[in-house]
C-alpha positions as CSV (number, residue, x, y, z in Angstrom):
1,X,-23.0,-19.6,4.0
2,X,-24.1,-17.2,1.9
3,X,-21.7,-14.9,-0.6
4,X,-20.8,-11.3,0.3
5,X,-21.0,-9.5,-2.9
6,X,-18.7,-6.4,-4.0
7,X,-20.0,-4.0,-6.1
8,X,-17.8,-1.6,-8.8
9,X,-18.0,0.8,-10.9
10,X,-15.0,3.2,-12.3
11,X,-13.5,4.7,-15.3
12,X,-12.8,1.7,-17.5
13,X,-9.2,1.0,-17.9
14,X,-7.0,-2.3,-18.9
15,X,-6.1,-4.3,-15.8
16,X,-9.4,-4.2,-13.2
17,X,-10.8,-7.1,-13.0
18,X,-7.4,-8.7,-12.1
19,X,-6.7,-5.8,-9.7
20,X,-10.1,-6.6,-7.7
21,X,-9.7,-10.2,-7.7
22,X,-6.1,-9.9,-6.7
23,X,-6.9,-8.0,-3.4
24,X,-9.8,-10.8,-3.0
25,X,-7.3,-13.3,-3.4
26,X,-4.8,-11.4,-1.1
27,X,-7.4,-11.8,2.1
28,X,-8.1,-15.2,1.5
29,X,-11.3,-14.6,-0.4
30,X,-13.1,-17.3,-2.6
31,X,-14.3,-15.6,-5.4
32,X,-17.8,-17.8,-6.7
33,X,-19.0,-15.6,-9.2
34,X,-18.4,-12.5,-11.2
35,X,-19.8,-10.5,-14.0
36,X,-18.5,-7.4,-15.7
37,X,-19.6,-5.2,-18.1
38,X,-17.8,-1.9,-19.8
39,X,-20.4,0.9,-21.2
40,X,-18.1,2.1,-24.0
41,X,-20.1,5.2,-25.0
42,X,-19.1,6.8,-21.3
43,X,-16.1,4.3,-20.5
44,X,-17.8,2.8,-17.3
45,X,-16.7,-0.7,-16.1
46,X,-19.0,-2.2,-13.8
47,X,-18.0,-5.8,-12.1
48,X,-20.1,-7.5,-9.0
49,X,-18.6,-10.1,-7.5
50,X,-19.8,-13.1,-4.9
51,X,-17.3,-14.5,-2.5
52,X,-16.7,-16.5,-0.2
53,X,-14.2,-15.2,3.0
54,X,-13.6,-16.3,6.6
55,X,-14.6,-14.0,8.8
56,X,-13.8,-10.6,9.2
57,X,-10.6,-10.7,7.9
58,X,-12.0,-11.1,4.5
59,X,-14.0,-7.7,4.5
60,X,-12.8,-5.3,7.0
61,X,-11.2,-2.2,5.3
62,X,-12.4,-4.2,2.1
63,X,-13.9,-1.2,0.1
64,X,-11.2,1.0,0.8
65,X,-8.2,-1.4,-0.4
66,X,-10.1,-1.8,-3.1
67,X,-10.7,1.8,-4.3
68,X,-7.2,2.0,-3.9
69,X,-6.3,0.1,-7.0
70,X,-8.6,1.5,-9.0
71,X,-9.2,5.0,-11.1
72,X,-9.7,7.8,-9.4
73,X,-13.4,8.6,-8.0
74,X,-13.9,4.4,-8.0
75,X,-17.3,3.7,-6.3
76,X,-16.8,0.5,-4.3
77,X,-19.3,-1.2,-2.1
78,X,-19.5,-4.1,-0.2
79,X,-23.2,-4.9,-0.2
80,X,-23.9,-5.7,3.7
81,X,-24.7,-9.0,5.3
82,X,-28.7,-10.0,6.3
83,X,-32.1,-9.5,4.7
84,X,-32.8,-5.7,3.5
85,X,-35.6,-3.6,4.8
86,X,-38.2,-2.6,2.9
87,X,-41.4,-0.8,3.1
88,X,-44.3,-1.3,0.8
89,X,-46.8,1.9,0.0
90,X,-50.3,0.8,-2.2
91,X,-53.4,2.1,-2.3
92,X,-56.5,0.4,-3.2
93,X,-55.1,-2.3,-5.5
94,X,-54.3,-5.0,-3.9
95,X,-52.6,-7.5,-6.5
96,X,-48.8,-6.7,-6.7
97,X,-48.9,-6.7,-2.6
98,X,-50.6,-9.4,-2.6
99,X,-47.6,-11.2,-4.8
100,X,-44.9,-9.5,-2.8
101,X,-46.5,-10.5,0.9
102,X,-46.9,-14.1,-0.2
103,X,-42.9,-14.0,-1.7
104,X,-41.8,-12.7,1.6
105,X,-43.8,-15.3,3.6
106,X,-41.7,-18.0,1.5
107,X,-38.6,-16.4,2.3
108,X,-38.3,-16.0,-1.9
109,X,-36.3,-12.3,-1.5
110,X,-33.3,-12.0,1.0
111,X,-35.7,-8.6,2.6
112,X,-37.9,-8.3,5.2
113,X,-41.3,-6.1,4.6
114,X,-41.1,-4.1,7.8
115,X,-44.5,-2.5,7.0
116,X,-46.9,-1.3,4.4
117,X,-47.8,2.2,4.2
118,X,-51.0,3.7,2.5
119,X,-52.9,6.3,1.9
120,X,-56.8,4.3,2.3
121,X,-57.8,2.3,5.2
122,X,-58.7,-1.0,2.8
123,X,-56.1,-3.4,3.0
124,X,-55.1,-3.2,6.3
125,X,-57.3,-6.7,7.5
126,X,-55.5,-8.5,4.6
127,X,-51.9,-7.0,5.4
128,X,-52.2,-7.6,9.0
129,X,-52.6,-11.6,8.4
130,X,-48.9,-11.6,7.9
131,X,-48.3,-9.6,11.1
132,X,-46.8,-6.9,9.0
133,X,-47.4,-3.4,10.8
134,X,-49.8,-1.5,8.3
135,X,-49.7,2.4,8.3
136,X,-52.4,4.5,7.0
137,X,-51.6,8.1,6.0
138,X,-54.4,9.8,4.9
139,X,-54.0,13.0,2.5
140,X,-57.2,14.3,2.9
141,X,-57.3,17.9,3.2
142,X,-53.5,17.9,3.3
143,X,-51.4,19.4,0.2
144,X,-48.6,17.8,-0.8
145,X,-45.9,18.3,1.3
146,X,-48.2,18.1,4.4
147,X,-48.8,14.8,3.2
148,X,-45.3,13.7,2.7
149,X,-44.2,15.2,5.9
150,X,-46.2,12.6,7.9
151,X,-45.3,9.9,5.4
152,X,-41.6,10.6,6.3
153,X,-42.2,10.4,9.7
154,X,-43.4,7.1,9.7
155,X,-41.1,5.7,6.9
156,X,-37.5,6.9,8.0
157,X,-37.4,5.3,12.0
158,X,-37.9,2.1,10.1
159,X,-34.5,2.1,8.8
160,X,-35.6,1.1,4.7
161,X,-33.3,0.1,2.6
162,X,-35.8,-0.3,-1.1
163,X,-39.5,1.6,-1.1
164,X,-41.2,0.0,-3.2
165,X,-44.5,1.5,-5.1
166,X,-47.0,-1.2,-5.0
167,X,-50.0,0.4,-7.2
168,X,-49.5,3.5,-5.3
169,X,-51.9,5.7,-6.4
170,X,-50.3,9.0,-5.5
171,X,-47.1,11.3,-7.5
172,X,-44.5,11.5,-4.9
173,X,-42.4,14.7,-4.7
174,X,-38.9,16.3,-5.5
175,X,-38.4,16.3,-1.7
176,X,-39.6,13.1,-0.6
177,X,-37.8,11.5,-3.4
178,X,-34.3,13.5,-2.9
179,X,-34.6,11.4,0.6
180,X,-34.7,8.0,-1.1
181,X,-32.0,8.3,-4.1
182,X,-32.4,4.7,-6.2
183,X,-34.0,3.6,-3.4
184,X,-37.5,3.5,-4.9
185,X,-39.4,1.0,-6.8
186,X,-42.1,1.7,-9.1
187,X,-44.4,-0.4,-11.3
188,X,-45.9,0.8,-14.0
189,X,-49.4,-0.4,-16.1
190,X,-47.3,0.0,-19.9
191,X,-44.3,0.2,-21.8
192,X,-42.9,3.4,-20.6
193,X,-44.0,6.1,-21.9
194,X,-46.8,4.8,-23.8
195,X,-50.4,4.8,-22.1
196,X,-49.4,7.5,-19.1
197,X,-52.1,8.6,-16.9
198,X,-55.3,6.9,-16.4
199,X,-57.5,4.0,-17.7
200,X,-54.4,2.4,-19.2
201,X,-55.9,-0.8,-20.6
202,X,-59.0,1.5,-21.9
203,X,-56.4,3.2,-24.2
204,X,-55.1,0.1,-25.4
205,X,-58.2,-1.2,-26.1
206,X,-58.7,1.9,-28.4
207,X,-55.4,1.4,-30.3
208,X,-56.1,-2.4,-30.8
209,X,-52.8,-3.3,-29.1
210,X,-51.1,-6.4,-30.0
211,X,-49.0,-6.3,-26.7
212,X,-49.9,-5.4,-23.7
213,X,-47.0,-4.8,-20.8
214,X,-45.5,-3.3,-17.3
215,X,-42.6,-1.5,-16.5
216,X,-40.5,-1.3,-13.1
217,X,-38.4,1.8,-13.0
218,X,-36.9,3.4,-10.6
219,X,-38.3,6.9,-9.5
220,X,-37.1,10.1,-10.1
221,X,-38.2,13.6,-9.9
222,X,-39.7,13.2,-13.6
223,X,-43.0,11.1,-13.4
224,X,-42.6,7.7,-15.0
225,X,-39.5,8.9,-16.9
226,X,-36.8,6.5,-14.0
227,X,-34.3,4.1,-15.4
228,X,-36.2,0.8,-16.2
229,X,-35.0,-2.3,-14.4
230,X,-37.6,-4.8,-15.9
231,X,-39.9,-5.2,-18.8
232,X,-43.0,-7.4,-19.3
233,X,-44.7,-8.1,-22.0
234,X,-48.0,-10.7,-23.0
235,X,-49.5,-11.1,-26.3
236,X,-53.5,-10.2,-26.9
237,X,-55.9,-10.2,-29.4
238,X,-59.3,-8.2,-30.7
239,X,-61.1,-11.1,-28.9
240,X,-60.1,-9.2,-25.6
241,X,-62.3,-6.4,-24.1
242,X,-60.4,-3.9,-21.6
243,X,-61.8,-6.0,-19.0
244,X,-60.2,-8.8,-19.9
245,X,-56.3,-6.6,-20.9
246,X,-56.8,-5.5,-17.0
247,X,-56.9,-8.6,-15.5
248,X,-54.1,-9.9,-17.9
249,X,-52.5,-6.6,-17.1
250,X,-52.2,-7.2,-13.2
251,X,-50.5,-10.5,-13.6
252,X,-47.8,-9.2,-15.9
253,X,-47.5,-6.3,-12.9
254,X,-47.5,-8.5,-10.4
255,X,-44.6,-10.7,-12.3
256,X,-42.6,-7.8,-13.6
257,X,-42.6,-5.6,-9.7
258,X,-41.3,-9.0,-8.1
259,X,-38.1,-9.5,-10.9
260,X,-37.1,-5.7,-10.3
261,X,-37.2,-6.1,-6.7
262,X,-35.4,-9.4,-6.5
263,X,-32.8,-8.0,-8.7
264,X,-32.5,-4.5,-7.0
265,X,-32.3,-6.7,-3.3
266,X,-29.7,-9.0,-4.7
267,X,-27.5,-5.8,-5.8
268,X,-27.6,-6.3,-9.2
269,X,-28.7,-3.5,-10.7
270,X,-26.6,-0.5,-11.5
271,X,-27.4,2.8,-12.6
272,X,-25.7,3.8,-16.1
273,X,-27.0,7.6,-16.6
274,X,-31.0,7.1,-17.4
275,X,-30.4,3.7,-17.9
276,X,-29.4,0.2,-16.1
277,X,-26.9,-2.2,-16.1
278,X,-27.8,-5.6,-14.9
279,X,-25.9,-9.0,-14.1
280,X,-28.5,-11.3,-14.0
């Protein structure tokens, strides 16, 4: 049997992670793991908690007994039971898709792709090997919000819980985003912000890097600029050309997209502001 989880965050104040347990302990709940964390620059407490409970008389009316005994304006959820849904959009590139197909074909995330969604016609031969559904929306001779439109209208029947950005190649916008909030996954070729815009590993080739890295962030309506859920980083040398830092570059993606995504599936991220919180 698998643990629910129960997710937390309030006002910090002496007394809560006895006061959540407590009404755990009330239903009959097993509690099997919990982690907690206070932010003390904007007194936050955050706390997520697996347990174990029989039935539905350990999680019906769960959240709101729960918010009951804590500060006012508590956020409480109960994470729900079953694989997530998620949608992957890519353009040409096919290496973090590639990593994230194979994953989901070994059952190694607790999600199920329920399609890819691009904007080039290239990888649907490869996609459709794992009978995943493969959408092409084409921008061509669309402007943005034309092309958003039509992506929404394929995206939001399919009931996604996570987007995630799998080299996609295009800047998605205010509105499209607004309909998604911390619900989209990006993965970026650098430490955030260094190297923005194009031929990344080219401009680290210039600057002699020492490093070279990836960032998955969260999107937001300012490019590149989302809280950061995971970091990646793999030591080079001035015996590498940029040839060689982009190939280097695509496995510390490819490793860096699939840590966010397992830890944003198994709820335990949380936004702090700008930033993240997260019980690993």
């Amino acid at each position: 049997m698998r643990p629910r989880v129960l997710l937390v965050e309030c006002e910090d104040r002496p007394g809560l992670v006895h006061g959540v347990t407590g009404v755990l302990l009330k239903r009959g709940a097993n509690v099997v793991g919990n982690q907690e964390f206070v932010d003390r620059t904007a007194s936050r407490f955050f706390m997520r908690t697996e347990f174990e409970a029989q039935g539905a008389l350990g999680v019906d009316g769960l959240e709101a007994e729960t918010a009951a005994i804590l500060p006012a304006g508590a956020q409480v959820r109960l994470v729900p039971a079953g694989p997530r849904r998620i949608v992957v959009m890519v353009s040409r590139e096919h290496h973090c898709l590639s990593d994230l197909l194979v994953r989901s074909h070994f059952g190694e995330f607790n999600a199920t792709i329920v399609a890819v969604v691009s904007n080039h016609e290239g990888l649907r031969g490869f996609v459709e090997r794992f009978d995943v559904p493969f959408h092409v929306v084409s921008a061509d001779g669309l402007d943005r919000s034309e092309h958003e439109a039509r992506l929404l209208d394929v995206i939001v029947p399919l009931g996604v819980d996570t987007l995630v950005l799998a080299k996609y190649m295009r800047v998605l916008g205010p509105t499209f985003v607004a309909r998604f909030p911390s619900q989209i996954v990006n993965i970026h070729h650098s430490f955030l912000p260094a190297f923005v815009g194009a031929r990344p590993y080219h401009q680290a080739f210039a600057r002699g890097v020492k490093v070279i890295g990836a960032t998955a962030h969260f999107v937001t309506d300012e490019l590149d600029a989302g809280p950061i859920i995971v970091q990646q980083v793999l030591p080079v040398d001035h015996t590498r050309s940029a040839e060689d830092l982009a190939r280097a570059g695509r496995d510390v993606e490819q490793f860096a997209l699939s840590q966010a995504l397992r830890l944003v599936l198994e709820s335990r991220v949380f936004l702090c502001g700008n930033r993240t919180v997260i019980f690993d």
